[in-house]
N, C-alpha and C positions, 0 to 999 in steps of 0.2 A: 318284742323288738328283734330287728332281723340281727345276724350274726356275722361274721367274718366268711363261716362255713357255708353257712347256707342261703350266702347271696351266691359262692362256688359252685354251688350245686343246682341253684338256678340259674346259672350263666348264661344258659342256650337261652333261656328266655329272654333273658335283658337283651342278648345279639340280636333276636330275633325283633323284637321289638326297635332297635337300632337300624336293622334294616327296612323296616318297612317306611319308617321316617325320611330314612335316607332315597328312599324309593318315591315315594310321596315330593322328598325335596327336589329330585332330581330331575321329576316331569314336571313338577309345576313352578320349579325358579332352577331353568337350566343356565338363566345368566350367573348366578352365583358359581358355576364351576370350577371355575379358572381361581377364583377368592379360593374355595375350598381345598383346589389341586394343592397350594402354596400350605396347606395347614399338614400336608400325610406325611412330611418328615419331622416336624416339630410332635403331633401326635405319637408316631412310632416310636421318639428318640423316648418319652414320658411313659409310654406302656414298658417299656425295657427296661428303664430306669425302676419302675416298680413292681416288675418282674423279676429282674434281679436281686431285690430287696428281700425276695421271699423265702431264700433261702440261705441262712446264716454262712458265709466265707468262711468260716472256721472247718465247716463241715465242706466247702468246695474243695478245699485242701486236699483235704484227706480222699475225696472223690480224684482229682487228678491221681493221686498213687495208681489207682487200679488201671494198672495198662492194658487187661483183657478187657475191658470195657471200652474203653476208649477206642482199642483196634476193632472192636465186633461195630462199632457206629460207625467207625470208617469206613470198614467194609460193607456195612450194608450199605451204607447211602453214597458211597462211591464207587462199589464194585458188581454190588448185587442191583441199586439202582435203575443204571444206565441201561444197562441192558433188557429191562422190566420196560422204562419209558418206553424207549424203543421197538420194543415187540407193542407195544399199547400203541404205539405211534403209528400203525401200519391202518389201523381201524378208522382212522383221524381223515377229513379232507385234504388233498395233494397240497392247499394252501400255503405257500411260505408263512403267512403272518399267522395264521393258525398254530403249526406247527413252531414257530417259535415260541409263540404266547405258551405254550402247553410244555414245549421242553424247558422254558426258563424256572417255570414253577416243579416241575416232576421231580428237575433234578439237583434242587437245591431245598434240602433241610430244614426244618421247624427251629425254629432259635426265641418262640417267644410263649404261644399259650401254648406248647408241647411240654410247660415245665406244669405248668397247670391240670392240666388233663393225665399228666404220668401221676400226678399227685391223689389226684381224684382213685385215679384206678387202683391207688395202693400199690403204686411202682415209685422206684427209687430215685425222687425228683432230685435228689445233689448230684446222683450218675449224672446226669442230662443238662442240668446245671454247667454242669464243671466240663460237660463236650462243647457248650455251646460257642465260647469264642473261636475254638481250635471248628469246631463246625461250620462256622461261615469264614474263618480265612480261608480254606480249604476249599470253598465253594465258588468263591471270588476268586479265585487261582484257576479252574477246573470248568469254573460255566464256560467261558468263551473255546474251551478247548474241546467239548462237549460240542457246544454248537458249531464248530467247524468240520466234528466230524460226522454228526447227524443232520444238520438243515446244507452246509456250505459255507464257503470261507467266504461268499459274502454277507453272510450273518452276522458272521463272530469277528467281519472288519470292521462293521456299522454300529459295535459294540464299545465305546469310551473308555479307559481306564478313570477317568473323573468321577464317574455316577458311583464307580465300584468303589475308589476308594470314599469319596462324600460317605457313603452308606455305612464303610465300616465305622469310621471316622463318628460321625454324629448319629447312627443310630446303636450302633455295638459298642464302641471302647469307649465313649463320653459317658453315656450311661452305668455300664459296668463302672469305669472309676470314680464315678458321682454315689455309684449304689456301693461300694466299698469304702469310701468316707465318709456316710451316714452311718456303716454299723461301725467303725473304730471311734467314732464320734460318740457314739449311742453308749457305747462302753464307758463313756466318761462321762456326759454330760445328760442329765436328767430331761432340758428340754432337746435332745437330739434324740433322745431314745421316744421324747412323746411325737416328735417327727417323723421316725419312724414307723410306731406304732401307727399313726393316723395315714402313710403311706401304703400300708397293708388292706388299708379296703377301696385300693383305688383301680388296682389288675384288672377286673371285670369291668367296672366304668370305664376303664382308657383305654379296654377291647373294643367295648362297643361303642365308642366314640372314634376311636379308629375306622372301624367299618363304617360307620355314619358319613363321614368325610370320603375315606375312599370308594364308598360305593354311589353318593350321590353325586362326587367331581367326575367318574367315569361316564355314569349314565347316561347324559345328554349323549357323547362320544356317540352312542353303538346303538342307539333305539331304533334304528334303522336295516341292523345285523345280529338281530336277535336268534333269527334259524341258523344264521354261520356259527355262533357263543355258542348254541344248544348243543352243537353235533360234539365239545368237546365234553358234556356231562357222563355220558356212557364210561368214556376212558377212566375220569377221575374215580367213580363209582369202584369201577373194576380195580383200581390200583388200590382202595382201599380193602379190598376184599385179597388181594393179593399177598400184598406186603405184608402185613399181620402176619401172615400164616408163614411166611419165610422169616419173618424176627422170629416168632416161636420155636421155626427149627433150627434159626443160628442157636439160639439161647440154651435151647436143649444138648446140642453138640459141644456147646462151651460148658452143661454142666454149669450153670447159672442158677443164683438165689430166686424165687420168686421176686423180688423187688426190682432184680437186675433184669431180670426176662420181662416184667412188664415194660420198664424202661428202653430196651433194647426195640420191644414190639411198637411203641411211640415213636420213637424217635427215628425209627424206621418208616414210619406212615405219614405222619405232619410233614407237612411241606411248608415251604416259606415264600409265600403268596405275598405279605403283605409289606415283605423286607425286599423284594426283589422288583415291587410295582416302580419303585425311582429309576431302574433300571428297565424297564420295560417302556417307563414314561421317556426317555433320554434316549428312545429308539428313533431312524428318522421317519417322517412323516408317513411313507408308503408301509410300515408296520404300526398304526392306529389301532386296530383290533387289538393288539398283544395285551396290553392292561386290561383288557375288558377279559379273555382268555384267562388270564393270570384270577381277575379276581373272584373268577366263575369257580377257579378252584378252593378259593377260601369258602364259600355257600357250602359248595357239597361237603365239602371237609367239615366243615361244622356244626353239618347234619351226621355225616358219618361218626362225629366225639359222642354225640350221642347215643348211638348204638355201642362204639368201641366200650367209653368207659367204664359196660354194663360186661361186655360179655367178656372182654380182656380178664378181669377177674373172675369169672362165674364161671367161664368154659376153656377159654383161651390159655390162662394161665392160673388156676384157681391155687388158693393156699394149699400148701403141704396139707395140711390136717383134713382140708374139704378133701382133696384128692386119695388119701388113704382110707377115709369114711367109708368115700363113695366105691374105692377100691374091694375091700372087705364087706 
């Protein structure tokens, strides 16, 4: 019988299998699009919801105390970021809608299977946890101000305050406070703890359920600018190969646990592709491409977890004992 664990550790697999459906759905019933587009925030709001769940509030707590953590994630993914995107940005087609689709995602934070994947690798998934609502108000503050100073101020004018707060609103704080009165609940009541319990094997299905929806509402969109999508796979590639290797040398300079350096190196690399597509979608008409952009970065990315949550612990950041072994 499969396990809680190791449907986690075959997760690429269930994505992958989510995608191809979604890919299948999307060329052969591209009318269903628009039905599907209507499901990515109701989906979203339900992976967060059970994403949050994962990680006991008790322990969140004590994860907000550590203020070096919480400054080393702002600083990487606001200060060391921008400036990463940016230089990657120069390799990108002169494209406005290119270049937005690409900066909306680069520069805004993983807030949902970054808890997942830090876990996998044996990094400190309450660290990441407990950044993650202070991570996307931050982001929602700072995307439009980003975008007016890397694409133009008529980017980040075509940019809504509605979408941003919709998104905080029903995919971030409804969720969170849905998933924090399930486990105060669960503390009491025998069938809220089995609601609980039966919510814990839902993360991986409501990822890939996720991607179902949003990859097949997109597709019809762009099967026609599949060479413009491609040209942004090179950058994404690159920034995964990037970033890692500067988490590792914040973390090393802060003098960080092994769990807190894995976490530092996630939460530094996940992007938030699939929390920022409502806003890409809420874009006007003449930026079309952007969601397609946006969601080209969840693919690579979730080929790239692959590789990371192997080498993150083996080479990247191995345990104290593998490293003094191998030392001696």
């Amino acid at each position: 019988m499969i396990s809680k664990r190791s449907l986690q550790r075959h997760q690429v697999a269930v994505y992958a299998v989510a995608v191809l459906v979604a890919v299948a759905l999307g060329v052969g019933r591209p009318g269903a699009a628009r039905s599907l587009e209507r499901l990515i925030n109701p989906v979203l709001a339900v992976l967060l919801y059970v994403t949050f769940l994962e990680v006991p509030f008790v322990r969140i707590r004590a994860a907000f105390r550590d203020r070096r953590f919480m400054a080393a994630a702002l600083g990487m993914n606001f200060l060391v970021v921008p400036p990463v995107a940016w230089a990657l940005s120069h390799f990108l087609p002169p494209e406005p809608v290119i270049l937005v689709g690409a900066f909306m995602v680069l520069l805004t934070p993983c807030i949902d299977y970054v808890i997942s994947f830090t876990d996998l690798a044996g990094g400190d998934a309450e660290q990441v946890t407990a950044a993650t609502p202070v991570l996307m108000v931050v982001q929602l503050l700072l995307l439009p101000a980003y975008l007016w100073l890397f694409v133009g101020p008529a980017v980040a004018g075509a940019i809504e305050a509605g979408p941003f707060l919709e998104a905080f609103l029903v995919i971030i704080a409804g969720p969170l406070a849905l998933a924090w009165l399930t486990e105060v609940s669960a503390e009491r009541s025998p069938r809220a703890e089995r609601w609980q319990s039966a919510m814990g094997w839902l993360p991986v299905p409501m990822m890939g359920a996720t991607l179902l929806v949003v990859i097949a509402s997109q597709l019809p969109r762009v099967q026609d600018s599949i060479g413009q999508i491609a040209a942004v796979v090179p950058v994404y590639v690159a920034f995964l190969v990037v970033m890692p290797l500067l988490g590792r040398l914040a973390a090393g300079a802060l003098g960080m646990d092994v769990g807190e350096s894995r976490a530092l190196v996630f939460t530094s690399v996940t992007r938030n592709s699939l929390v920022v597509l409502p806003l890409a979608l809420a874009l006007p008409a003449e930026y079309a491409l952007a969601p397609a952009v946006v969601v080209t970065q969840t693919l690579v990315e979730l080929t790239g977890m692959v590789v990371l949550t192997r080498v993150v612990p083996a080479w990247l950041v191995p345990d104290r004992t593998t490293s003094s072994a191998t030392a001696s």
